[in-house]
C-alpha positions, 0 to 999 in steps of 0.5 A: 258662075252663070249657067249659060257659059258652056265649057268649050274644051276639048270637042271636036270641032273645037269651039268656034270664035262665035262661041269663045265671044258668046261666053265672053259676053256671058261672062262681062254680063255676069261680072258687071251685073248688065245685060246691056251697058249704058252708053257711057260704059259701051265701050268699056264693056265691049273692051273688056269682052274682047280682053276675055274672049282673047284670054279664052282663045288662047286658054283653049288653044293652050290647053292639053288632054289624053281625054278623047274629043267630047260629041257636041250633039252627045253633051247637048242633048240632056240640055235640050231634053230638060229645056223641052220639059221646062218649055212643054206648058 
């Protein structure tokens, strides 16, 4: 799947709607193979990233563990120090 789409489950604070919607659009980018759409399929597109980010949102909100809320600063880290070493030159 495409490497930018986090997952969004169980972190305390749960994920925001920007954040359903961001990998939502990540996703319909990914499916149709276009970053931008033509105007023609605009509509389309943003339909089907509103269709996704509500079946997201209500994934998350349904969604039940016994595992303890992941950190997002602890998760983001590793992240941020591989993207600094790749961004260095």
């Amino acid at each position: 799947m495409c490497r930018s789409i986090r997952s969004l489950h169980n972190f305390e604070p749960p994920a925001t709607d920007e954040e359903v919607h961001a990998a939502a659009l990540q996703y319909v980018r990914k499916v149709s193979g276009s970053t931008k759409p033509s105007r023609a399929n605009a509509e389309a597109f943003e339909r089907a990233v509103d269709g996704v980010a509500r079946a997201t949102a209500e994934l998350l909100d349904e969604l039940v563990t016994s595992a303890p809320p992941r950190d997002r600063e602890l998760e983001a880290a590793p992240r941020r120090e591989l993207a600094a070493k790749r961004y260095a030159a």
